[in-house]
C-alpha positions in Angstrom: -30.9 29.3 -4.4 -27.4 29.1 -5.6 -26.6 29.9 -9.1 -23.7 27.5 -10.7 -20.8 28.9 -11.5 -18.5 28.1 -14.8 -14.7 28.9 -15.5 -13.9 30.9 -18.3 -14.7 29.4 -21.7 -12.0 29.6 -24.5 -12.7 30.2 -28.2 -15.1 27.7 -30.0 -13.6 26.7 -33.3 -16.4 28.0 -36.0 -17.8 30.6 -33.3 -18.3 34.5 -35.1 -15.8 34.1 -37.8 -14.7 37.2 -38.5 -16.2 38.3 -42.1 -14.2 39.2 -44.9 -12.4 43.0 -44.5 -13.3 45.4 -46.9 -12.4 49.3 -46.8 -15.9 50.7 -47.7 -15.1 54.7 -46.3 -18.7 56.3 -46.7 -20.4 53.0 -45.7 -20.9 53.1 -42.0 -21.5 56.6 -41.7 -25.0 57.9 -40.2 -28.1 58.8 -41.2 -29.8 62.0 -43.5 -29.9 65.7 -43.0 -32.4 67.5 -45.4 -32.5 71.2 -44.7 -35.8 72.6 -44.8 -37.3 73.4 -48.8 -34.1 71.3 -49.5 -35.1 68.7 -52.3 -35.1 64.7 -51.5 -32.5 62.4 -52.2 -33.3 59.7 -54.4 -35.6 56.9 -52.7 -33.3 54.4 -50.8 -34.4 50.7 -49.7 -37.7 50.4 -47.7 -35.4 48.3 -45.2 -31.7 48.8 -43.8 -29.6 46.9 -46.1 -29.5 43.5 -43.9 -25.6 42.8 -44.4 -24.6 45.0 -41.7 -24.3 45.5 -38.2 -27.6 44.0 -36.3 -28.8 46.9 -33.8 -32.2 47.0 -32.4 -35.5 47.8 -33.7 -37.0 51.3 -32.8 -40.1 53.1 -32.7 -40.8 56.7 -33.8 -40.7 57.2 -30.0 -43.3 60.6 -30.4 -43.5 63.3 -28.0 -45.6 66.2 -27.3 -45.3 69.2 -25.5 -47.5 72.0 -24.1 -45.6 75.1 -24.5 -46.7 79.1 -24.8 -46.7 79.0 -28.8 -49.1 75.4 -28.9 -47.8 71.8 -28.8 -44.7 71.0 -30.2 -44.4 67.2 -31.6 -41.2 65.4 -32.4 -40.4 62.0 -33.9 -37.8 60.0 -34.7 -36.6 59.0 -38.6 -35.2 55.5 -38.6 -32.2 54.1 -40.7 -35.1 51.8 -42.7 -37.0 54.8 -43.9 -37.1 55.7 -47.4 -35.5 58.9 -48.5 -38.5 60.0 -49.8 -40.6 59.6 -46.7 -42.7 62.2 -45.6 -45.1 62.7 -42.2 -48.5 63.9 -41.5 -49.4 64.7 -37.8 -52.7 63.4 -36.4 -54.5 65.0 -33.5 -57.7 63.6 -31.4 -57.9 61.7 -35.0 -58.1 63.8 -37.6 -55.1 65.1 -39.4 -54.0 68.3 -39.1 -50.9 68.6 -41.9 -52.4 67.4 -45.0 -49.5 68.1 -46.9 -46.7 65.9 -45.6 -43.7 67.1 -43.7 -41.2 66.7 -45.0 -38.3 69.1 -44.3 -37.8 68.2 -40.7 -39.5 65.4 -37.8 -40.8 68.4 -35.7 -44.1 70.1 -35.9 -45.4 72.8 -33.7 -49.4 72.3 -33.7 -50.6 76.3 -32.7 -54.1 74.5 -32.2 -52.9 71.9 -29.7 -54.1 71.6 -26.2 -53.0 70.1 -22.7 -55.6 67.4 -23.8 -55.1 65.9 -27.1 -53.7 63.2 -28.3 -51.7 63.0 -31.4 -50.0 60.3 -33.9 -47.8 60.5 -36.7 -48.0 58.8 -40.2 -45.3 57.6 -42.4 -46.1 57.9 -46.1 -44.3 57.9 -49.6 -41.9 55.8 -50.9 -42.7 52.2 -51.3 -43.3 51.7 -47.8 -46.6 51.1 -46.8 -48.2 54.0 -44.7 -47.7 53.0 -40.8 -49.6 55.0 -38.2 -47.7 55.1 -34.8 -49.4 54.6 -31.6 -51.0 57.4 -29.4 -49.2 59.8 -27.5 -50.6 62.0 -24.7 -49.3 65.9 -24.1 -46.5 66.5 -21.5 -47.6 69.5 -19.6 -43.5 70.5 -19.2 -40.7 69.4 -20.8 -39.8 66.4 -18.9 -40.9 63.4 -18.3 -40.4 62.2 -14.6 -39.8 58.3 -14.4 -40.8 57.2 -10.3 -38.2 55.3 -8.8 -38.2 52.6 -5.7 -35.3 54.2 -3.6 -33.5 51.4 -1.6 -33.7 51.2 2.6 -30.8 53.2 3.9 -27.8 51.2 5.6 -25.1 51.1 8.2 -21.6 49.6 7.8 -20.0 47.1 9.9 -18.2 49.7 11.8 -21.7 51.7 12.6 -21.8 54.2 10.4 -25.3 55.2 8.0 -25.5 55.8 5.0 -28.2 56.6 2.0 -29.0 56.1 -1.5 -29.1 58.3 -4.7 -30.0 57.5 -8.1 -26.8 57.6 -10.3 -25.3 56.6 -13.6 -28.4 54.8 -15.8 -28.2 53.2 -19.6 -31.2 52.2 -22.1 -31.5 49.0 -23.5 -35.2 47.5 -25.2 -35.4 45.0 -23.0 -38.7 43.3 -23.9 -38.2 43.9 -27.9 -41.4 46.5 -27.8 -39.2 48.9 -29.3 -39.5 50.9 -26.8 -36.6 52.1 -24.1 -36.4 50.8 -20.7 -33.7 52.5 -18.3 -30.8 50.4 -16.4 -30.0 52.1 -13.0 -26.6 52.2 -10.7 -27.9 53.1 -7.1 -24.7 54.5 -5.3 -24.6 54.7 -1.5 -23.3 58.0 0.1 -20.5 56.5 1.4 -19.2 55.0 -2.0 -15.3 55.3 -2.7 -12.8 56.2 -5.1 -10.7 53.4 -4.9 -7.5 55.4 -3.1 -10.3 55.9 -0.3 -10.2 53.4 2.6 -13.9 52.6 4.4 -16.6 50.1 3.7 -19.5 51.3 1.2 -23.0 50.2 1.2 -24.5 47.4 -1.3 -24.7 48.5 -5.3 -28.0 48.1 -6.7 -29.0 48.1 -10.4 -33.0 48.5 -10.9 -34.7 48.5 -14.2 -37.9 50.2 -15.0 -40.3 51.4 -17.4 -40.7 54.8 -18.5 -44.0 54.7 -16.4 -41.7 54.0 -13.6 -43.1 50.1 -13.3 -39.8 48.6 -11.7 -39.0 45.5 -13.9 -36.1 43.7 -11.3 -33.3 44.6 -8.8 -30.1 43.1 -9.0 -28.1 43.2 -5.2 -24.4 43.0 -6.3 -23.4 42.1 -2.5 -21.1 43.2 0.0 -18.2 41.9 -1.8 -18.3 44.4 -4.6 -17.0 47.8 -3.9 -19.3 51.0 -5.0 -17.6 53.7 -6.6 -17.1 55.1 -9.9 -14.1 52.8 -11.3 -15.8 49.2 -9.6 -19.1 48.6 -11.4 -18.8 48.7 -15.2 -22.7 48.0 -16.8 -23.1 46.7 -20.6 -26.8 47.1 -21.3 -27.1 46.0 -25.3 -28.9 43.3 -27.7 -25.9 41.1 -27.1 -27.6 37.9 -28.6 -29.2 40.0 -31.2 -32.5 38.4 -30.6 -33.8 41.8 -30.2 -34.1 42.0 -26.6 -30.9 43.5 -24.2 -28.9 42.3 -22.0 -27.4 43.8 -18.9 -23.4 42.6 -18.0 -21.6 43.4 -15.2 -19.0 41.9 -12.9 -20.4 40.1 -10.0 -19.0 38.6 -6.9 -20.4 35.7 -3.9 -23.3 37.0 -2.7 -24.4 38.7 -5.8 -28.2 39.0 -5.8 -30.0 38.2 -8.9 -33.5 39.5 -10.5 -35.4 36.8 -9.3 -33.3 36.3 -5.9 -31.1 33.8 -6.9 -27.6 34.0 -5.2 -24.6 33.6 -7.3 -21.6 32.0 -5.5 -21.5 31.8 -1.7 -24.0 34.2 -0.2 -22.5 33.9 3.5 -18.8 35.0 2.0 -17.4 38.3 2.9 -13.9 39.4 1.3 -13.6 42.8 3.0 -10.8 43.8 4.8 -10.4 46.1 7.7 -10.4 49.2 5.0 -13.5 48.4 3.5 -11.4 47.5 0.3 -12.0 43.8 -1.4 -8.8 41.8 -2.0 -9.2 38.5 -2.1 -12.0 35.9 -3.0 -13.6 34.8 -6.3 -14.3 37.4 -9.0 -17.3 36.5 -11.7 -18.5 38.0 -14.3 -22.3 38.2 -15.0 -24.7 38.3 -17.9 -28.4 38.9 -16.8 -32.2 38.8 -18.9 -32.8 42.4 -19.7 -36.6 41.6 -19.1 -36.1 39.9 -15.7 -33.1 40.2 -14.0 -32.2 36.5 -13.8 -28.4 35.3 -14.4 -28.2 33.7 -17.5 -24.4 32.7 -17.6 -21.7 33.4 -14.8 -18.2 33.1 -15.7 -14.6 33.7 -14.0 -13.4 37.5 -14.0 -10.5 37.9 -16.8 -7.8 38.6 -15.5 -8.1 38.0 -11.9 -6.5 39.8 -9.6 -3.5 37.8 -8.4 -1.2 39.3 -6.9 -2.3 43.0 -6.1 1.1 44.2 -5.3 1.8 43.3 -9.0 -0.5 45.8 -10.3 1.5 48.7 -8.7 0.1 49.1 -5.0 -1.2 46.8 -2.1 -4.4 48.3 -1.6 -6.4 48.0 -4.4 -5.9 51.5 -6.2 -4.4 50.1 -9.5 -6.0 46.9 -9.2 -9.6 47.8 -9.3 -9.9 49.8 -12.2 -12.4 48.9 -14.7 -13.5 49.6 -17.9 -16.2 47.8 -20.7 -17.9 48.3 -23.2 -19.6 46.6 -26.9 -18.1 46.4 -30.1 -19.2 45.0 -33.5 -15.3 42.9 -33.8 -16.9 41.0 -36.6 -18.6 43.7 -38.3 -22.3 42.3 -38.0 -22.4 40.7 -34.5 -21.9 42.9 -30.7 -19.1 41.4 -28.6 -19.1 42.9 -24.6 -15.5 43.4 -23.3 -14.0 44.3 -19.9 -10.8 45.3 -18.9 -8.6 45.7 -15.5 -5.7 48.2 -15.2 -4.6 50.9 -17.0 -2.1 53.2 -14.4 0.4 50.0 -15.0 -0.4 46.2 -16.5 -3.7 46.2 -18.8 -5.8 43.3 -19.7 -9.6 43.3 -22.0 -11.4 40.7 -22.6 -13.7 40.7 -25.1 -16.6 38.3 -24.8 -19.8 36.8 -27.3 -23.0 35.5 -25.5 -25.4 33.1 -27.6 -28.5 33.4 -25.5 -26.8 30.8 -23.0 -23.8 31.3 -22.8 -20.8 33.9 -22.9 -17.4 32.7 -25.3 -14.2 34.3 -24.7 -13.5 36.1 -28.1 -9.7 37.0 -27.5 -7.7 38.7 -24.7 -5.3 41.8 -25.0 -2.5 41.5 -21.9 0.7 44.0 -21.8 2.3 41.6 -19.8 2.5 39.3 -23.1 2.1 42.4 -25.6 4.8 44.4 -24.1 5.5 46.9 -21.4 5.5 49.4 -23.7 2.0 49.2 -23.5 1.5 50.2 -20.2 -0.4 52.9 -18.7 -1.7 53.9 -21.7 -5.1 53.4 -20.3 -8.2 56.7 -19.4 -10.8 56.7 -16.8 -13.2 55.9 -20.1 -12.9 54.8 -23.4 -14.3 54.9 -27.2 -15.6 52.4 -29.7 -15.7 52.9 -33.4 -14.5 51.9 -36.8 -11.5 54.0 -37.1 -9.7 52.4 -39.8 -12.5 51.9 -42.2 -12.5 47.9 -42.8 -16.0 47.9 -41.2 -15.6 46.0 -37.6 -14.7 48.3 -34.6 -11.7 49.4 -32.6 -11.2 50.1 -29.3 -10.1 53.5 -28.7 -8.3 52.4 -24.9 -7.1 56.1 -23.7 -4.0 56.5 -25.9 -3.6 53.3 -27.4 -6.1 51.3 -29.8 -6.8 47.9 -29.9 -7.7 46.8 -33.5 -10.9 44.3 -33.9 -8.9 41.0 -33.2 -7.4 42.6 -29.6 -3.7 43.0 -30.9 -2.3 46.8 -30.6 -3.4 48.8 -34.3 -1.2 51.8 -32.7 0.1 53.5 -29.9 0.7 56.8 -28.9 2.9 56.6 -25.9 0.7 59.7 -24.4 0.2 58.4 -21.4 -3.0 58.2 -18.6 -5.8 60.5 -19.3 -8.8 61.5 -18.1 -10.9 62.5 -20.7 -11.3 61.4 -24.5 -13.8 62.0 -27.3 -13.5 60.6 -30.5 -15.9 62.1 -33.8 -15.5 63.2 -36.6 -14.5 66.5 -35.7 -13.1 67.9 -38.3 -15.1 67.6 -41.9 -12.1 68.9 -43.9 -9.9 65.5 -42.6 -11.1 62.1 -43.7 -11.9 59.5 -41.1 -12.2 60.0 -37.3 -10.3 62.0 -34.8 -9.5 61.7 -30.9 -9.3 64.7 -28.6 -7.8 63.7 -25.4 -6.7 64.9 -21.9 -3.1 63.6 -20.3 -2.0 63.7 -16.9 1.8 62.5 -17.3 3.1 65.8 -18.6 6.2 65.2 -17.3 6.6 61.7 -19.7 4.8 63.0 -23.4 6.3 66.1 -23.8 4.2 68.4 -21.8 1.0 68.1 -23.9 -2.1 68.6 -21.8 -4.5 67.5 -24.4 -4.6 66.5 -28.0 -5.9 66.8 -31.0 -4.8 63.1 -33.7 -5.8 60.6 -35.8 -8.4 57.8 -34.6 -6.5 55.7 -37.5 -3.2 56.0 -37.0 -2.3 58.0 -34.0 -0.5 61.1 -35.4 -1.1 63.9 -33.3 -2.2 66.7 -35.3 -1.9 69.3 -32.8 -1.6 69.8 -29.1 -2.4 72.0 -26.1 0.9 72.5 -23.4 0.1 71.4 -20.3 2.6 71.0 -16.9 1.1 68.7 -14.7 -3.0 67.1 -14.6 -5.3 68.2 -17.0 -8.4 67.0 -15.5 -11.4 67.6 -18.3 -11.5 68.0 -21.9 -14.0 68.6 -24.7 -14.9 68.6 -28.2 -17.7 69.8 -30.4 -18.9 72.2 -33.1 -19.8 75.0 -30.5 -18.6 78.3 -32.4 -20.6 78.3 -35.8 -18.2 81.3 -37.3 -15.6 78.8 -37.7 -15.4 75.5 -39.7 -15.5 72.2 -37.7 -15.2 71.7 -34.4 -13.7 73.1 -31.7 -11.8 71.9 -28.4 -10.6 73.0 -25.4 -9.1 71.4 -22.1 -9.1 72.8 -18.2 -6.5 72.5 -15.7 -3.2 72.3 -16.9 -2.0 76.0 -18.1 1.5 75.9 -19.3 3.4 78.8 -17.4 2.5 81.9 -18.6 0.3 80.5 -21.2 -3.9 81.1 -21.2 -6.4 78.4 -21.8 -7.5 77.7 -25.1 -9.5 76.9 -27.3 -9.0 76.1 -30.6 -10.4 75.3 -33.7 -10.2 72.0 -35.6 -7.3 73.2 -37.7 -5.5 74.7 -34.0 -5.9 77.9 -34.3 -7.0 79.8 -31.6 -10.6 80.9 -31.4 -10.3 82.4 -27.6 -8.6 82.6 -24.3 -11.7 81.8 -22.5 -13.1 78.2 -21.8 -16.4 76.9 -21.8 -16.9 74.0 -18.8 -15.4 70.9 -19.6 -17.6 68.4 -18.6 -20.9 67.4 -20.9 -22.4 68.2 -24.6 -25.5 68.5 -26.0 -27.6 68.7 -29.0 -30.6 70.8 -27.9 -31.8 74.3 -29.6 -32.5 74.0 -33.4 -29.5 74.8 -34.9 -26.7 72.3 -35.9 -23.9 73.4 -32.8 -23.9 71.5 -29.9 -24.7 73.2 -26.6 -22.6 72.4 -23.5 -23.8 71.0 -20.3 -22.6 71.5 -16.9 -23.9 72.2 -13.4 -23.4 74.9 -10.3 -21.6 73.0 -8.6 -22.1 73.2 -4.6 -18.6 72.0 -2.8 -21.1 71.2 0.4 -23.3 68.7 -1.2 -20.9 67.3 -4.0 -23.5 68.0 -6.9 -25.0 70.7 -8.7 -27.9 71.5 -10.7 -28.0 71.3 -14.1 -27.5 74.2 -16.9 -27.3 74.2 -20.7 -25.2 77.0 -22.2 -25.1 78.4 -25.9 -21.5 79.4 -26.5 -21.6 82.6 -27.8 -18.6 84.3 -30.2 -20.1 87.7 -30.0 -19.9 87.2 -26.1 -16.6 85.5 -26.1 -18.6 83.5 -23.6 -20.7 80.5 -22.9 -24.1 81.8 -22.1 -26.6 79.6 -20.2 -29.9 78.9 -21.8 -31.8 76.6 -19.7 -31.6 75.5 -15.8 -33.1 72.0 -15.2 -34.4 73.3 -11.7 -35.0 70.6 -8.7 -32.5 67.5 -10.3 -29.1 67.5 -9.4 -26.2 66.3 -11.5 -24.1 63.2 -10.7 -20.3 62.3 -9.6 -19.5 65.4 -7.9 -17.4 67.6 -9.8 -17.5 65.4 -13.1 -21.4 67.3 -13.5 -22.7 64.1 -15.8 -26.6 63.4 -16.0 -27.2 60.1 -15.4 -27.3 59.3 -19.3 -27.7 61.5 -22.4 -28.8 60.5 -25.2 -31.2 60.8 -28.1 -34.3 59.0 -26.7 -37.6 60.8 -27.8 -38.4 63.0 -30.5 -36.2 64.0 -33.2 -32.1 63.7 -33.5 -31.9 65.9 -30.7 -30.6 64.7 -27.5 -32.2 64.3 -24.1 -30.8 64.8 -20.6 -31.8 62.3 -17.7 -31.3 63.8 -13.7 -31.7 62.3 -10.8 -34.2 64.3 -8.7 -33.0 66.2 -5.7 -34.6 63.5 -3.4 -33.6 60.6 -5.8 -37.1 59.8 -6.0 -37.5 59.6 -9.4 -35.4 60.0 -13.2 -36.3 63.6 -14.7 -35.8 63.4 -18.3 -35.5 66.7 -20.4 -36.4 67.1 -24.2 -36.1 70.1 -26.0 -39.4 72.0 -27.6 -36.9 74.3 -29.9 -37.9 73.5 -33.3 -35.6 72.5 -35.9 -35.2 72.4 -39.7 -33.1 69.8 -40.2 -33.7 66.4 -40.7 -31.5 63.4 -39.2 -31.9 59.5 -39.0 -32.0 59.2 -35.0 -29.0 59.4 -33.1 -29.5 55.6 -32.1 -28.8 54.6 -35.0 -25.4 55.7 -36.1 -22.8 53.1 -35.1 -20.8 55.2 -33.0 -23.0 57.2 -31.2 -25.1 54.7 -30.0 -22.0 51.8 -28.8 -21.5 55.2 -27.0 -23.9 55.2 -25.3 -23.4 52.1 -24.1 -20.0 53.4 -22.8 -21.2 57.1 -21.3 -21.4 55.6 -17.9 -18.2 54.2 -17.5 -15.9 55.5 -14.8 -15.3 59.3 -16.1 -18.6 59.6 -17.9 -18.4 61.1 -21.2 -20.6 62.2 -24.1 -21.5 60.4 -26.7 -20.5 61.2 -30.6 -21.2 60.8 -33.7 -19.4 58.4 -36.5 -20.2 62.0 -38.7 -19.3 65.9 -38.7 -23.0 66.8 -37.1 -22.1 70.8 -37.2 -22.9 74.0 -39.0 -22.0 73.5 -42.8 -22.2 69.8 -42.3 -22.6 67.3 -45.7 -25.2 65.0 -45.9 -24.3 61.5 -44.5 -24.7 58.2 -46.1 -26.8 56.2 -44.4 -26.3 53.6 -41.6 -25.1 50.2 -42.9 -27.1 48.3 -40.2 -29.7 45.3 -40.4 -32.5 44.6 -37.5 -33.5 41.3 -35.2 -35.3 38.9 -37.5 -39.1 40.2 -35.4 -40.8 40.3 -38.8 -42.5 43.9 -37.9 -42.0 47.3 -36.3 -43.0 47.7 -33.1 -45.2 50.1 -31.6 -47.2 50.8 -35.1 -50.0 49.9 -36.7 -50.4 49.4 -40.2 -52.9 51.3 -42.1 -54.0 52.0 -45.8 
């Protein structure tokens, strides 16, 4: 079969109007921290207020791990709990904490064996007591998730290639409540787009956590793999509480249930292996099945490639995308083209049938001055407080109706991370890398505003500065800190600094990943020994330490393998079991199947899940775009950190949690 095709659809009059602005600073921050003994706000509403945002519906998503002091069991708190809420832990049955937790969502059960089976309870408040469902004992700390590796290939000019499992997102597809993972296949041979040669087909595979392989989408030989070509949105984009997944498509495009969309016999590649010409589409598909839904024309298309600032396909091919609430209570999906010269999003809403062009940002009609401005990855938050989202676009931002809120003429960049880094500051802040020393003054990264673009401070840098981070890693000094690798000023040592730019040390952590993952309120970092001969490494979690002047590693996630060569990502982080720690998802060295670490350090602080805060979860949404980077909070999540206000978000009108059971 053949799926129809439409052409782009304009604005419908009436469609999302935009609700009313209104600067509300604390009301979109995240969730509650209650350190351990601490004593309990006062009770908030059973329910998230149901003004805000609509973001999905979660379960306490338990898990349970064998380890040398017992089991250790982690849940999540969710944005609709009462303040006062406490838990009791359940095992084989019969409860084992009869007085409720309520200091933390972790419990280490000394009595706990390889074969119990535990459950957690909800009670105080005016919520009625909700027992979760059952959860079995992990006899590590991962979970491995099988995976149905696709058939190796050859090109047309005879040469093989393979498959490994690369950049994933989470979406609740069948509105259980429950995760289920979006995967990228990338062939061996895939390209950066300055590399000639064909590539193999992209695949994108969803499965269960059990490994059950819902659909696989074949995007065809006339899309390009590579890091900067396929671009996947997985989100509630109809806010019917079950996710989407959005991607650009092409003729010959394979859907979930093997319908072609387009022209299946067409074939656009040139003699390079690049794709020039022909039809560009743009697809949204059922989370649950795979099948195309609505098919639209690519905006912009590609035109004249020349115009874009080469004639092979360098500049034109480079993609970006993302969700953002641009009315404050609905998600839009936009995608973009360009960013070294001419740069074009285009955000989008989808109904349940069909997807409506929301508005369109062009420098070729905004100005020139907007130009290159563009990173290999982007951000998404509120950053001037009037409660609908921004697009943080490299070194300019796009306010919520797609004109230009500011920019900061800094140039191309490949990293960015935007937080609330520093607590002493009100609002968010960006913490950049540049590569066009040469045109912004010789800054190799940045520390400014997310609201207005003044650069607070700055590290000197004389030509690429490839990576950059930021995070509370050094708990003997306020705030965050940041650092950025590969463009030392001339006799000048790396640095890195604290949130107010003074130095902390001379020597750099890696660049690459963060992590929440011992029990403290720091963040870890995340990187990989890297072996030049395979192009991958495996994974290692350090603990900077201040004593050390040194970043100390802490855990080895032996037999996976990290992804994008040198960029040392997992194929997603995020917080997805347990408590508001993070987990780390790697491919397996064989690709045969998703290992996903969780941490069995206990904790004694108490947050609302990750998931759930506005930023961090549109971020997660965005990790595996083109440069991957970590997600972050809307709030200061450090050492010293204030309590939060809690998430201004409403849930899918489903009428009950899923994954619990209601009990007296």
């Amino acid at each position: 079969m053949t799926h129809p095709l439409r052409r782009s659809r304009k604005p419908v009059p009436g469609a999302r109007k935009p609700i009313a602005r209104a600067v509300a600073a604390g009301a979109l921050a995240a969730a509650m921290i209650i350190p351990a003994g601490a004593a309990l706000a006062a009770p908030a509403p059973d329910r998230a207020v149901d003004h805000g945002r609509i973001m999905e519906r979660l379960d306490r998503s338990p898990v349970a791990v064998k380890t040398d002091g017992g089991v250790y069991v982690g849940w999540r708190l969710l944005a609709s709990d009462p303040a006062s809420t406490a838990f009791q832990v359940l095992r084989d049955g019969k409860l084992i904490t009869p007085k409720p937790l309520r200091g933390s969502t972790n419990y280490v059960d000394p009595h706990g064996t390889a074969d119990s089976v535990y459950q957690i309870r909800a009670v105080g408040g005016a919520a009625q007591q909700r027992l979760s469902q059952r959860f079995r004992v992990w006899s590590q700390n991962h979970l491995d998730v099988p995976l149905d590796k696709p058939a190796d290939g050859v090109t047309p000019d005879g040469k093989s290639y393979t498959y490994r499992a690369n950049d994933a997102s989470v979406g609740d597809v069948d509105g259980d409540g429950q995760y289920e993972i979006i995967l990228k296949w990338d062939p061996s041979n895939s390209k950066d787009n300055s590399q000639s040669g064909y590539t193999g087909n992209v695949y994108v595979d969803a499965y269960k956590l059990d490994g059950t392989r819902l659909w696989r989408i074949d995007l065809g030989r006339n899309i390009r793999a590579g890091a900067h070509y396929t671009q996947m949105v997985v989100y509630d984009l109809d806010s019917d509480g079950k996710a989407e997944v959005m991607m650009k498509t092409a003729d010959g495009t394979v859907d979930g249930g093997g319908t072609v969309i387009g022209d299946k016999d067409a074939d656009y590649r040139n003699s390079a292996g690049y794709v020039l010409s022909g039809p560009e589409y743009l697809t949204v598909f059922n989370g649950k099945t795979g099948r195309a839904i609505d098919t639209v024309d690519y905006l912009p298309g590609r035109g004249n490639v020349a115009d874009w600032g080469d004639s092979y396909g360098n500049r034109v091919d480079r993609f970006l995308a993302g969700v953002g609430y641009f009315d404050g209570k609905h998600p839009s999906a936009f995608f973009s083209r360009g960013y070294y010269t001419r740069t074009v999003v285009a955000a989008w809403d989808f109904d349940g049938r069909h997807l409506v062009q929301r508005w369109v940002f062009d420098s070729d009609e905004a100005g020139k001055q907007y130009e290159g401005q563009g990173n290999h990855n982007l951000a998404v938050a509120d950053v001037d407080h009037d409660q609908r989202d921004e697009i943080v676009f490299g070194s300019m931002t796009l306010d919520d109706d797609g004109s230009v809120l500011y920019n900061t003429n800094l140039h191309h960049g490949d990293a960015l991370h935007v937080g609330d880094f520093d607590p002493f500051r009100p609002g968010l802040e960006v913490f950049a890398a540049h590569e066009d020393t040469d045109a912004n003054g010789n800054r190799g990264a940045t520390f400014r505003s997310a609201a207005t673009g003044e650069v607070y401070w700055s590290i000197p840098g004389i030509k690429d500065t490839g990576r950059a981070a930021m995070d509370d890693i050094d708990p003997t000094h306020p705030g965050a800190e940041g650092w950025a690798s590969g463009s030392t000023a001339e006799g000048k040592k790396p640095e890195l600094r604290n949130v107010d730019g003074s130095l902390v040390s001379t020597n750099l952590p890696p660049a690459n990943f963060d992590v929440w993952w011992d029990g403290d309120l720091s963040r870890e970092i995340a990187d990989h020994n890297y072996d030049s001969d395979t192009a991958a490494g495996v994974p290692v979690i350090s603990k900077w330490n201040p004593q050390a002047d040194a970043a100390v590693p802490i855990f080895t996630a032996t037999g996976t393998l990290t992804n994008n060569t040198t960029k040392g990502n997992p194929s997603l982080q995020a917080d997805l079991f347990g408590d508001w720690r993070e987990e780390l998802m790697y491919r397996t060295a064989d690709s045969t199947a998703l290992r996903i670490y969780t941490t069995t350090a206990p904790t004694q602080h108490r947050l609302v899940t990750l998931m759930q805060d506005p930023v961090y979860r549109l971020g997660v949404v965005w990790q595996n775009v083109a440069y991957n980077q970590p997600p972050h909070t809307s709030y200061f999540l450090g050492t010293g950190m204030q309590t939060p206000a809690r998430p201004d978000i409403s849930y899918p009108d489903t009428r009950h949690q899923h994954g619990e059971d209601d009990h007296a």
